[in-house]
N, C-alpha and C positions, 0 to 999 in steps of 0.2 A: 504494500500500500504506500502510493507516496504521501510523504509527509507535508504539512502546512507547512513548514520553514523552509522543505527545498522548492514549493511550487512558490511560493514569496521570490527568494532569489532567482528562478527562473523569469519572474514577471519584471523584477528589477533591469536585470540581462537586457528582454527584449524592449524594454520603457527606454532602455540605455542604448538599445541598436537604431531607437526610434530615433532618440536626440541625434544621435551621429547621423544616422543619413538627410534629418530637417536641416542641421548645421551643416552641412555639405551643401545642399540644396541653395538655403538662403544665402551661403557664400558664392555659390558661381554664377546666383540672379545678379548678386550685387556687383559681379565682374562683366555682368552680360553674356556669360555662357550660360543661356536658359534656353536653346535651342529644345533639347530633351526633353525637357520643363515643359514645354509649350505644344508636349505632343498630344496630338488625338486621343490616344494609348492613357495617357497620363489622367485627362479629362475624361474619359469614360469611366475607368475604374474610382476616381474619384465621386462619381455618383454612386458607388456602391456604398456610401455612407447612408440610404436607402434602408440598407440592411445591415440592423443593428439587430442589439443584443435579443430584441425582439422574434428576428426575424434566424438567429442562429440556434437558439433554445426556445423562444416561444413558438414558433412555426411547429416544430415537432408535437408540441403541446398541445395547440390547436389542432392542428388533426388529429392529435390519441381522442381529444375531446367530439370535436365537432368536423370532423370528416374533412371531406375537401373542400369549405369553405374557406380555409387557408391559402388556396390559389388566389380568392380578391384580391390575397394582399400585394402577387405580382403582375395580375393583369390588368388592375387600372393601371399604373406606370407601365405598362407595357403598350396598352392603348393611346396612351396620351402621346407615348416615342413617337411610335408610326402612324397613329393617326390624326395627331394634333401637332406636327411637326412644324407647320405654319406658324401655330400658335407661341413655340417654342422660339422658332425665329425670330419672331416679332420681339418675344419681351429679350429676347439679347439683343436685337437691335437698339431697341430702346435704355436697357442699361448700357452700353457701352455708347452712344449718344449724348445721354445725358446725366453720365457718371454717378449709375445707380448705383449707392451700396448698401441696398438692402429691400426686403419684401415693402417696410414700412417707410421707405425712402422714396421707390416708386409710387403707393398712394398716395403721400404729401404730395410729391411733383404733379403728380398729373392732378392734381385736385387746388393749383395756384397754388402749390408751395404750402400745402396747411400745415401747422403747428400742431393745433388740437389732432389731424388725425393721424399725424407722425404718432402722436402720442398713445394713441388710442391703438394703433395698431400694435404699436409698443409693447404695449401694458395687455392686449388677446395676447399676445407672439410669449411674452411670458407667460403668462397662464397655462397658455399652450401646450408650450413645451415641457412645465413643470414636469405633467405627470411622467413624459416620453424620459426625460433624465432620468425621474425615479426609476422607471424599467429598469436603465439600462447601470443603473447601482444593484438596484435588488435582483440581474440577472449575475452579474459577477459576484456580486455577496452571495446566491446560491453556490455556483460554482463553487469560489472556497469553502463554501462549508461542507460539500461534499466528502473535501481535503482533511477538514480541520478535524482534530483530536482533541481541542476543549472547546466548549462552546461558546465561551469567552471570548476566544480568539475568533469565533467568524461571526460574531456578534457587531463587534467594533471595524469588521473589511470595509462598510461603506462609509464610512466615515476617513479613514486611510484611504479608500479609492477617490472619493471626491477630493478631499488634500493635493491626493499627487495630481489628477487630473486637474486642478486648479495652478498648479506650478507649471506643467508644461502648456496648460495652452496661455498661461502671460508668459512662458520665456519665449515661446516663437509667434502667439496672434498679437501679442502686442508690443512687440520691441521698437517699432518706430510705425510712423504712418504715409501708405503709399496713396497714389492720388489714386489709384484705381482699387485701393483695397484688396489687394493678389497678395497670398500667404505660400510664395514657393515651398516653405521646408514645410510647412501643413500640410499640403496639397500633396507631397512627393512621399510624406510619413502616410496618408490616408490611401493611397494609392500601392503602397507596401503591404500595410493590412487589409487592404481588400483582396488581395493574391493571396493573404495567409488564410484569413477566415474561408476564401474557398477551397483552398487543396484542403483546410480540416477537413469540414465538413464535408468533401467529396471523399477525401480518403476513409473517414466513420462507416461514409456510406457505400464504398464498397465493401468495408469491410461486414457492414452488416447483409450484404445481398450475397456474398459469396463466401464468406468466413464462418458466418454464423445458419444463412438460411440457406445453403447448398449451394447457391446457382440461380439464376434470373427464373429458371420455370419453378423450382422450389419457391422462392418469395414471391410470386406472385398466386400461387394457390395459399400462401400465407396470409396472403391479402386479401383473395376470394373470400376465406374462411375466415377473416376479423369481422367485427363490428363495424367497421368504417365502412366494409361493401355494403351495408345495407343503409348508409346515411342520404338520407330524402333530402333534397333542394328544396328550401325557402326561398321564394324568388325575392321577397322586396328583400328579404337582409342582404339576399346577393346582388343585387340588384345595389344596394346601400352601401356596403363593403366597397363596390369595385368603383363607385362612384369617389367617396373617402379616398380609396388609398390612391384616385385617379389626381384627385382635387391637393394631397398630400405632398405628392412632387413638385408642385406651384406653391402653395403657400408654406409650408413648412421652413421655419427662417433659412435650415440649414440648406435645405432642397436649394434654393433660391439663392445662399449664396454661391454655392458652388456650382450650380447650372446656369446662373448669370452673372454673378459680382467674379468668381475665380475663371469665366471663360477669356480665352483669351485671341483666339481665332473663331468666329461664327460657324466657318467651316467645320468645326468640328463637332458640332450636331450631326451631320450627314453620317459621320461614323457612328456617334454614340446612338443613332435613332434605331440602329439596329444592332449596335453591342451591345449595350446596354441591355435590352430585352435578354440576350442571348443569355448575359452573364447571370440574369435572374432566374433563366431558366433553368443554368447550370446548378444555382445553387440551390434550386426548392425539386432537384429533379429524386434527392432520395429523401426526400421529407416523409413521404408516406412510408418506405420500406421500417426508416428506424426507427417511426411510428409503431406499426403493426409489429417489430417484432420487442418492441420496448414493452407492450403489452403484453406479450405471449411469456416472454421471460423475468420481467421485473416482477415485482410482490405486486399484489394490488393495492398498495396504500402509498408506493412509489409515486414519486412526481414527475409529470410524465414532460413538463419543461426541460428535464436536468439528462431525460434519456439518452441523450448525446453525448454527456461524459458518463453515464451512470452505465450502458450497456458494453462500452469496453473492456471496464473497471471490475462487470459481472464476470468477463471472459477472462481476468486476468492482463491486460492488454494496458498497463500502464503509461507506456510510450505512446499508445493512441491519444488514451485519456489526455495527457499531457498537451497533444499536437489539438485535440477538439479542444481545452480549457483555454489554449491559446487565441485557438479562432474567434470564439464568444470572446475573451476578454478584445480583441482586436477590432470586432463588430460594435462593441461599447463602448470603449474605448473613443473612437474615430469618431460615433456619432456624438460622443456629449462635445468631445475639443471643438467641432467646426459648429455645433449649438452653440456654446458658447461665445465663441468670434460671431457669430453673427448677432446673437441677441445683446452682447455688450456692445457692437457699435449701433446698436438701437437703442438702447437706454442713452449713450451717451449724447448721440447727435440728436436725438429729441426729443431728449428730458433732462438731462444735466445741463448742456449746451445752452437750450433756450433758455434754462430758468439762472444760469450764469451769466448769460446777454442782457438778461429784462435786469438786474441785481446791479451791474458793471452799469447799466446804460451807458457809456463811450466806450463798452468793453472793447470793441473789436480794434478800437484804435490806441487808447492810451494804456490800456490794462497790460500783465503780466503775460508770458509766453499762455497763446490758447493750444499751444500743441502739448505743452504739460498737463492742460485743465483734461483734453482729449485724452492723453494716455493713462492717466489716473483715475479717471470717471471708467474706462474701459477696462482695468484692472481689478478695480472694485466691482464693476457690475458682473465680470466672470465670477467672483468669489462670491455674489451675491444670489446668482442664477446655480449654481454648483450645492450652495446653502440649501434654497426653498427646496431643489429636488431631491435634498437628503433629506429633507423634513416631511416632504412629500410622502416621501420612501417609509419612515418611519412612523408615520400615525395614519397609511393608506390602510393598514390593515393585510398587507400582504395577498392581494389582488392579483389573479392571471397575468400573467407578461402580456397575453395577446390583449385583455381586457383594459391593463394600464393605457398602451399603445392607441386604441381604438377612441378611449376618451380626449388622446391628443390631436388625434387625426379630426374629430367633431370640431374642437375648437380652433386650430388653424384656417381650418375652411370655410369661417366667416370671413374672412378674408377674399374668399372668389367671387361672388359677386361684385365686389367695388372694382376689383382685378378685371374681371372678363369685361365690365361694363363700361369703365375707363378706357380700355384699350379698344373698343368694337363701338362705344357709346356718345354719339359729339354733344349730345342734351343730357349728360351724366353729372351732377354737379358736386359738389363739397356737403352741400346740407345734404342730399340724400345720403352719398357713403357715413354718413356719419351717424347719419338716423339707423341706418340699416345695422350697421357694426355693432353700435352699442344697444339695439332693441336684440340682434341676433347673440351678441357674447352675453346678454343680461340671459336670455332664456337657457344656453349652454352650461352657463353658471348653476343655472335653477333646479336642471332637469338630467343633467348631466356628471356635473363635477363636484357639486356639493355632495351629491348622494352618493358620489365615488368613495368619501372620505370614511362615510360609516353613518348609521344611526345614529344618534345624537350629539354628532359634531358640530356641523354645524343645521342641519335641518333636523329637527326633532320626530319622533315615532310618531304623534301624535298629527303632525302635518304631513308624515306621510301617508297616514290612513286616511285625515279627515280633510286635507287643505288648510292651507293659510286662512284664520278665521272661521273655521268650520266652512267655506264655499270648496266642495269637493272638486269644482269643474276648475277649480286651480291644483292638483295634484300635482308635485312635481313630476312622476311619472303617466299619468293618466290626465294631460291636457283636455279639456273642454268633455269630460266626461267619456273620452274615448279610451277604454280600457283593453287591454290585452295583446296592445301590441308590441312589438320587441323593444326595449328601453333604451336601447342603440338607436334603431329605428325611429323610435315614439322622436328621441330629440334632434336626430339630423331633418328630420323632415318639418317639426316647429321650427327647430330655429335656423332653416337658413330660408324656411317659406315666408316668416315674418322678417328677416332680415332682405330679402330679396323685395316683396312687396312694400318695405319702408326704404330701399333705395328707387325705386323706381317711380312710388309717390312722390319721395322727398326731391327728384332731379326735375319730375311732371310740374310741381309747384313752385319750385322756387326758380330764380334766375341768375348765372351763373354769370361771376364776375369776368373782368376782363381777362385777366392773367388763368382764369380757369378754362376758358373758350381759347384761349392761347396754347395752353398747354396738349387741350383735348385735340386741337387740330393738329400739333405736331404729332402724339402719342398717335391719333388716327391714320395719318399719313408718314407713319413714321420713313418708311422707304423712298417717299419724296420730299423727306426734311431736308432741309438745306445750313449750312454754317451760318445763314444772314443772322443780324443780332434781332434779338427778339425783348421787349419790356423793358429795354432800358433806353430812358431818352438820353440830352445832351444835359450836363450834369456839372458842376463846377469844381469837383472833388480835384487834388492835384495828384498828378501818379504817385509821387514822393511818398503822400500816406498811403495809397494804396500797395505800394511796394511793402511800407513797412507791416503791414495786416498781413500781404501775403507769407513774409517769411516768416512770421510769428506761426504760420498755420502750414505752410509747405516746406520749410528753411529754409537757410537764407540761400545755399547754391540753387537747389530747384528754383526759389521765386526767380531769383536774377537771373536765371536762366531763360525761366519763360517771359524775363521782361524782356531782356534783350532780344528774342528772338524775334517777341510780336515788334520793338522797336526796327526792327531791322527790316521787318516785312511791310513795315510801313515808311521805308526810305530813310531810317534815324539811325543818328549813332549814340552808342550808351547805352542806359540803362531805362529809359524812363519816356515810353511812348505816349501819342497823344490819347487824352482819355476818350475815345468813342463809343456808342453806343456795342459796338461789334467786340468793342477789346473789354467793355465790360462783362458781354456775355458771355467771352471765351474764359474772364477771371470766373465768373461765379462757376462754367463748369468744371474748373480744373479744381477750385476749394471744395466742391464738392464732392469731390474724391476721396476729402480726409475728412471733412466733419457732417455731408449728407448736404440735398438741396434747398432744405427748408433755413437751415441755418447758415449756408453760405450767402443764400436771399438776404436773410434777416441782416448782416453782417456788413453784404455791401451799402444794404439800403441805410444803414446808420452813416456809414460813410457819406454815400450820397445825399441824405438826406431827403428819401423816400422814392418811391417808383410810381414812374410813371407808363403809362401804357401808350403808344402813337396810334395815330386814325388810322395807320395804314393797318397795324397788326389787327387793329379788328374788325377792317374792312376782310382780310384774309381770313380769320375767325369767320366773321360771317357769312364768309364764300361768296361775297358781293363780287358784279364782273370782274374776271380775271383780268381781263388786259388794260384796265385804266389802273388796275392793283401794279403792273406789271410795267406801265407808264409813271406811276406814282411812287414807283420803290425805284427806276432809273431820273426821275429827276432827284429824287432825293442824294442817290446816290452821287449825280455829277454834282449837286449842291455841296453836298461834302467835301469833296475833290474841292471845290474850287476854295472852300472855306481853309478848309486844310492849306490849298496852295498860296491863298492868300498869304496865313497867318503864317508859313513859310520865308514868304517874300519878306513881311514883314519884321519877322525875325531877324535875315540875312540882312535886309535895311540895316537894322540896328546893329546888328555886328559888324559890318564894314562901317558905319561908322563911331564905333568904338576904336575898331581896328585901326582909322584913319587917326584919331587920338591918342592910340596909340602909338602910333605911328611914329609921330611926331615928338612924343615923350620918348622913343624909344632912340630917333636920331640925335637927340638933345642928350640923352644920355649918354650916347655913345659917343657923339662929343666931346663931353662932358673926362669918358673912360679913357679916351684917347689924347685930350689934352694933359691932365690930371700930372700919366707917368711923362708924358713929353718934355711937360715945365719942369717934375725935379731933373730927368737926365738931363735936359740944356744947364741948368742954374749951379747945377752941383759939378760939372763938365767943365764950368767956366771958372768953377773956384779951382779945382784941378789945373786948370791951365793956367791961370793967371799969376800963382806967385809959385815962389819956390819954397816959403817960409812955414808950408805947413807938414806939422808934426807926423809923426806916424802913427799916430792911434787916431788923430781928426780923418788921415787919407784913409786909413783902412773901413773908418765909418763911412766918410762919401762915396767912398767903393762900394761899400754894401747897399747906400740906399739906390745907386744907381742899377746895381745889380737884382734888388728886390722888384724896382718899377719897370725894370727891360723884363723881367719875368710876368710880374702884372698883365704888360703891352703883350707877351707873347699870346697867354695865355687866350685871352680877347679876339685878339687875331685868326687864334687855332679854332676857338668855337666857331668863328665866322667863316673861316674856312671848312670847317668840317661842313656846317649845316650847310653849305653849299655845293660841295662834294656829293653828300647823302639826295640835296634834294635832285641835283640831276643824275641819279645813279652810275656816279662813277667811282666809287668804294669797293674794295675787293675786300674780301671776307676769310678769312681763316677761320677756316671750319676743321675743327676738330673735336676729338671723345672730350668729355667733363661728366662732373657733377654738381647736381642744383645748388648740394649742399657747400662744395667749393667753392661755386661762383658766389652764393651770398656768403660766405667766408670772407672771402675778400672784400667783398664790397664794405662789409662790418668792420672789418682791421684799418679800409682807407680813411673811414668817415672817422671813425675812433681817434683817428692820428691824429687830428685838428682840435683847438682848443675847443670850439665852439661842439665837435662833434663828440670830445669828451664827455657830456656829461647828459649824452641821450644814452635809455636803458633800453635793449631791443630783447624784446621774448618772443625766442622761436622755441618749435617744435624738430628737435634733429630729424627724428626719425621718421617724420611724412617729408624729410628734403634729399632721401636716399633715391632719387630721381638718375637716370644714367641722361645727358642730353647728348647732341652731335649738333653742334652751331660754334659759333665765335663766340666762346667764354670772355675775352676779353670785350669786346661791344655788349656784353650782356650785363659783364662788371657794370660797366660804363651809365648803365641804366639805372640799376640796381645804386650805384651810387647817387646819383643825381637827386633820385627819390630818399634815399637817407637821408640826404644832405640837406633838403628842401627839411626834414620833419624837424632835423639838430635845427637847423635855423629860424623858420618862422615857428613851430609849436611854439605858442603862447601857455601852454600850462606853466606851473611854477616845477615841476619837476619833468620834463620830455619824455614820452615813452613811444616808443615804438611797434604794432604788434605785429608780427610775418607770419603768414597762412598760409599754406599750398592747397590747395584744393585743386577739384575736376576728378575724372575717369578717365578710362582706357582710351580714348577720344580726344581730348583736351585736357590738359594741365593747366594752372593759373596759382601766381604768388601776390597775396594781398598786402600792403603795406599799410596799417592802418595808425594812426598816433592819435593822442588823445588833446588833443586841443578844440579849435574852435570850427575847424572846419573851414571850407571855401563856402561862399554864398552863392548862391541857385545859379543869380546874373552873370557868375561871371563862368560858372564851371566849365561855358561850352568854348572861353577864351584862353582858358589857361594852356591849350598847347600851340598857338597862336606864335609866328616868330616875335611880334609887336607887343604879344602879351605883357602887362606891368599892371599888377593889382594893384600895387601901391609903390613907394617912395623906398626900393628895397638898396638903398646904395651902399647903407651901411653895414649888410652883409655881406658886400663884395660880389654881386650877382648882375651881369648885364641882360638877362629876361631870357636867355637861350633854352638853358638845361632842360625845360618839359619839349618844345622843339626838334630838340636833337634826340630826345628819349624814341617821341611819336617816327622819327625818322627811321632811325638804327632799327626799331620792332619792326616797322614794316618791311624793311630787307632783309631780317633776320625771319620772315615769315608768321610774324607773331605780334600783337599789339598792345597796345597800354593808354586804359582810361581810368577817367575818376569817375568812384564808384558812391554814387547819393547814399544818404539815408543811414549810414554808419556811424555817426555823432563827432568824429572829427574829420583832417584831413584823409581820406583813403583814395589808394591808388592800387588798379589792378594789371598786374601784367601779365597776359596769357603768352604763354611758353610758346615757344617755336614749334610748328608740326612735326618736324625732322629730330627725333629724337629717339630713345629705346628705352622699355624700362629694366630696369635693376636686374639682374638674372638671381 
């Protein structure tokens, strides 16, 4: 008999083969070898989280009990594969569109972004799933107790399994936040255990057809000869089952995030529509053998959930036992981790979030990191959701696996009418799904989950005999005096029939705001959505805050990444493009990648100071003629354009004539640098020549000053020569191997050597500057110093500091040079690498206006650039590294 302490360490083992291949996974996403990662293969077997602990021990249970009404559970998801495959498409189209992350993410959105029914779905999506967790504790808490030798010991397993399964899904669902919410080492650890759970359970089950009951024609007159040949079909429960477990693959948080939020290719529906099915079929294909023969050989007092490890164990067949204890742990396992990740970023983005927004009111722009509020809220609400399903678990009363399961499947699937109505429905509105949800989860609650818990928990004996208030036609189970139908039955058909008739009153009566008629017609026509910006007009917000919101919520590489990009797509340079109507839209859907749609809404609109909807989006809403729609969205368009080109021109105005003032400051200056050493070498030249009578400690001083200001002159002359070399590209390049970490070596030792560079503190990181390059280390020096040089000089703090950063990927490299002073002001940022440029009266630092000049020049012949980078709190400069480089072996 194996022992509880060696099947513990066993479970450790594979908990610990789990982490190592998630850790593998999430390291090669984050190098960008996720090819693998992104296979069809990968995405199919990850919807075998489908089949949980339910479905690896309760299945067998269900039919010892009830025949072959246990196939509902794979032939609705196997109907919806192949025969609602459209249906399937659509809603990945639409989460990867509009950066779904989550079931309760898509009814906000399509319902104008509602708050209330983010939350509402939230709070069913909990409920939900409570009992489904509980399963899938109280199936692996069987299991060990099969094992265990005190009862002590398997007493306290769900409590220890809920723990540890609370530890790994925060160290990999919640280690940082992706704009698209994809959990590589989740997805690739779930996709491992769905290969294990089936070779068990297929290996049990040959061993019970041919090991145990002869031979295929031996187990099947075994089966003749059970009870289960003689079980009679109920149509509506089958009829209600295959409906549930159809309805279960859509709304069930986890179903939904891993069939839409983890897809990452669309194409790969086309395989899973018929893998998918296959794999279920493989797995429920000996359900009924080690069924019938669990019966024929166990005691009759046996539980016929556990027959899976309990008929090897009768055989002696320890190693099996073992290999089946795995699979069920593996099948429970996978389904609670990606429950979890999914129902915490639902609590988070739309219940933590908004009620941390409305508390902050400027939250989104002066408040603390919201990426901390995000990962924190999402951490707690795993340990939160992990909690209620142990507690579930422990005062359900110890309920069927299959019957646990069935009550979760009722309650998610209030959820499909606002789903299907939304997506197929353009007069679907907010007050109805809301009516419908909360009249359908009230009755669910009443008739279904309360009475799950036990007699006098929370519904009392007495209301279940007589009704609330002695009115019998309120029975929790026997609705409007209708008595004797299946209790499963009795409440899927109340409450999704009151829940479907109060959405479809509630959208017939009421009228649907603009943003919800907006939403509906993209969600309708999703296939002919187009990128145009939608709900946001012209807005006076500056990028500057919006930049700083985004990196609070995406970091700071990602935000400046996608500012710069959209800055670039829109003819700019830097970081900080114009605010349009189009670049709002494309911000709100990349924030909602990490904190959901409703609150990346709520977040901008603080910024902007509220949303407005234009005539044309609800001319298009309205499906009024297309072609004046299509007239009226190209003038607008050329009006942009011209608005844009104006306030262009007008910029350029103003910088040439800055520039022209500078200009002139700058030829006064250099006047000014040019005279300066001319007058002492004449003056001091003339005392040298003029008498004979001067000493030798006076000559050797006028020697020196004449020698300091012929160095001065030179030096002047070189910059001028240089940047005039560099701008007509006549510079040759020695290019040679380095290191990042050398060139800023240097650069730090030159600046250092000067008094003034003395007494700047510069903190770097060595070990992100282990960079290999192939460029001109010496013109890179050259850079790298300048920008020192600039921080030792003007930083205005009372102490200078310096901070160096390397950042980028495999792609792009870039070294930020950040110091804590005052910063450059907005006006001038786009002058400072300007030949003419002179902020101010810099004479006293010895500087004639070149050095950012000659920086901007050297980068772009060394293949690589350098700008100032907003929104940092002091001066910052970024210089992205040369393409031509290698990395570190």
């Amino acid at each position: 008999m194996l022992s509880f302490n060696l099947l513990v360490a066993v479970c450790l083992v594979y908990v610990g083969m789990l982490f190592f291949v998630a850790f593998i996974a999430e390291k090669r996403a984050l190098r960008g070898r996720n090819r693998w990662l992104r296979s069809p293969w990968v995405y199919t077997l990850s919807l075998s989280i489908y089949c949980t602990g339910w479905t690896f021990f309760g299945a067998v249970g269900y039919a010892a009990r009830s025949g072959l009404e246990f196939v509902t559970i794979y032939l609705g998801p196997t109907l919806v594969m192949i025969g609602w495959w459209a249906l399937l498409r659509r809603l990945v189209r639409i989460g990867r569109t509009e950066r779904i992350t989550s079931v309760a993410d898509l009814i906000s959105s399509r319902y104008g972004k509602s708050t209330l029914l983010g939350v509402l779905v939230t709070l069913l999506a909990v409920a939900g799933t409570t009992p489904y967790i509980a399963l899938q504790l109280q199936s692996v808490t069987l299991a060990f107790d099969v094992f265990a030798t005190d009862q002590q010991e398997g007493s306290s397993t769900g409590l220890l399994v809920a723990v540890g399964l609370a530890v790994f899904t925060v160290i990999f669902g919640t280690r940082n936040l992706d704009v698209n919410e994809r959990h590589h080492g989740v997805v690739i650890a779930i996709a491992v255990e769905a290969v294990v759970k089936l070779v068990a359970l297929c290996t049990v089950g040959i061993f019970v057809v041919w090991g145990v009951a002869g031979g295929l024609g031996d187990a099947a007159r075994v089966i003749q000869a059970s009870p289960i040949s003689q079980w009679q079909v109920q149509p509506e429960r089958w009829i209600t089952l295959t409906f549930l477990s159809g309805a279960a693959l859509l709304c069930l948080p986890r179903m939904f995030h891993v069939l839409v939020v983890e897809n990452s290719e669309e194409r790969h529906l086309g395989t899973a529509s018929w893998a998918f099915p296959a794999y279920l079929l493989l797995i429920s294909l000996f359900v009924i053998p080690i069924a019938v023969v669990g019966l024929a050989v166990m005691p009759e007092d046996a539980n016929p959930d556990l027959f899976v490890l309990t008929v090897p164990l009768a055989f002696d067949r320890e190693w099996l036992a073992m290999l089946s204890f795995l699979g069920g742990f593996s099948a429970a396992t996978s389904m609670v981790i990606v429950a979890s990740i999914a129902l915490s970023t639902m609590v988070s983005n739309h219940i933590v979030l908004p009620i941390w927004l409305s508390i902050k009111g400027d939250g989104a722009k002066l408040s603390g990191d919201v990426r901390n509020v995000v990962l924190l809220s999402r951490r707690l609400s795993i340990a939160g959701v992990l909690a209620l399903g142990y507690f579930y678990f422990r005062y359900s009363g110890g309920a069927a696996l299959a019957a646990m399961g069935l009550i979760a499947f009722v309650g998610v699937a209030q959820v499909l009418p606002a789903m299907i109505g939304g997506i197929y429905w353009r007069g679907a509105t907010r007050v109805g799904a809301s009516a419908g949800l909360i009249l359908g989860f009230a009755i669910w609650l009443y008739t279904l989950f309360f009475p799950s818990l036990g007699v006098g928990v929370i519904v009392s004996a007495e209301m279940f005999a007589e009704g609330p208030f002695g009115i019998a036609a309120l029975r929790p189970q026997a609705l409007f005096g209708i008595e004797g139908m299946d209790p499963l039955v009795h409440a899927v058909f109340w409450s999704l029939a009151f829940n479907t008739l109060a959405f479809c009153l509630g959208s017939v009566l009421s009228f649907p705001q603009p943003l919800e008629r907006l939403q509906g017609a993209t969600f309708i026509n999703i296939f002919r959505y187009s990128e145009s910006a939608r709900g946001w007009g012209q807005s006076g917000v500056e990028a500057e805050d919006l930049l700083v919101m985004a990196q609070r919520i995406l970091g700071p590489q990602d935000a400046q990444s996608l500012f710069m990009q959209i800055a670039r797509e829109q003819g700019k340079a830097g970081y900080l493009p114009d605010v349009t109507p189009e670049f709002l839209e494309r911000l709100e859907r990349e924030l909602s990648g990490s904190v959901g749609g409703a609150t990346a809404h709520a977040m901008l609109a603080q910024l902007t100071g509220g949303v407005t909807v234009s005539v044309e989006d609800l001319m298009r809403v309205a499906d009024e003629t297309q072609q004046m729609l299509e007239q009226q969205v190209q003038l607008e368009a050329k009006s942009a354009e011209l608005e844009r080109t104006a306030r262009q021109l007008r910029e350029a105005n103003a910088k040439l004539t800055q520039l022209s003032i500078q200009k002139d400051a700058f030829l006064s200056q250099i006047s000014h640098e040019l005279r300066t050493p001319m007058t002492s070498i004449r003056a001091f030249s003339e005392i040298l020549r003029g008498t004979d009578r001067i000493g030798a400690t006076e000559r050797q001083h006028y020697s020196g000053i004449i020698h300091d200001e012929t160095q001065r002159l030179t030096r002047l002359l070189d910059d001028l020569l240089d940047l005039s070399v560099l701008e007509n590209g006549q510079v040759s390049l020695n290019v040679q191997p380095d290191t990042l970490r050398t060139v800023i070596d240097r650069a730090e030792r030159a600046v250092k050597s000067s008094d003034i560079g003395a007494r700047l503190t510069v903190q770097r990181k060595h070990d992100e500057e282990d960079i290999a390059l192939l460029t001109d280390s010496d013109r890179l020096a050259q850079v790298f110093i300048n920008v020192m040089s600039n921080a030792a000089k003007y930083c205005e703090a009372e102490v200078p500091q310096l901070t160096v950063r390397v950042g980028g990927d495999t792609e792009q490299r870039w070294v930020d040079f950040v110091d804590n002073g005052a910063g450059i002001p907005e006006e001038s940022q786009d002058l400072i690498f300007e030949k003419f440029a002179r902020l101010s009266d810099q004479s006293a630092a010895g500087s004639a206006g070149l050095g950012l000049a000659i920086c901007r020049e050297v980068m772009e012949r060394l293949g690589g650039r350098i700008d100032y980078l907003p929104g940092q709190g002091g001066a910052a400069f970024r210089v992205m590294l040369p393409t031509i480089r290698r990395e570190v072996a």
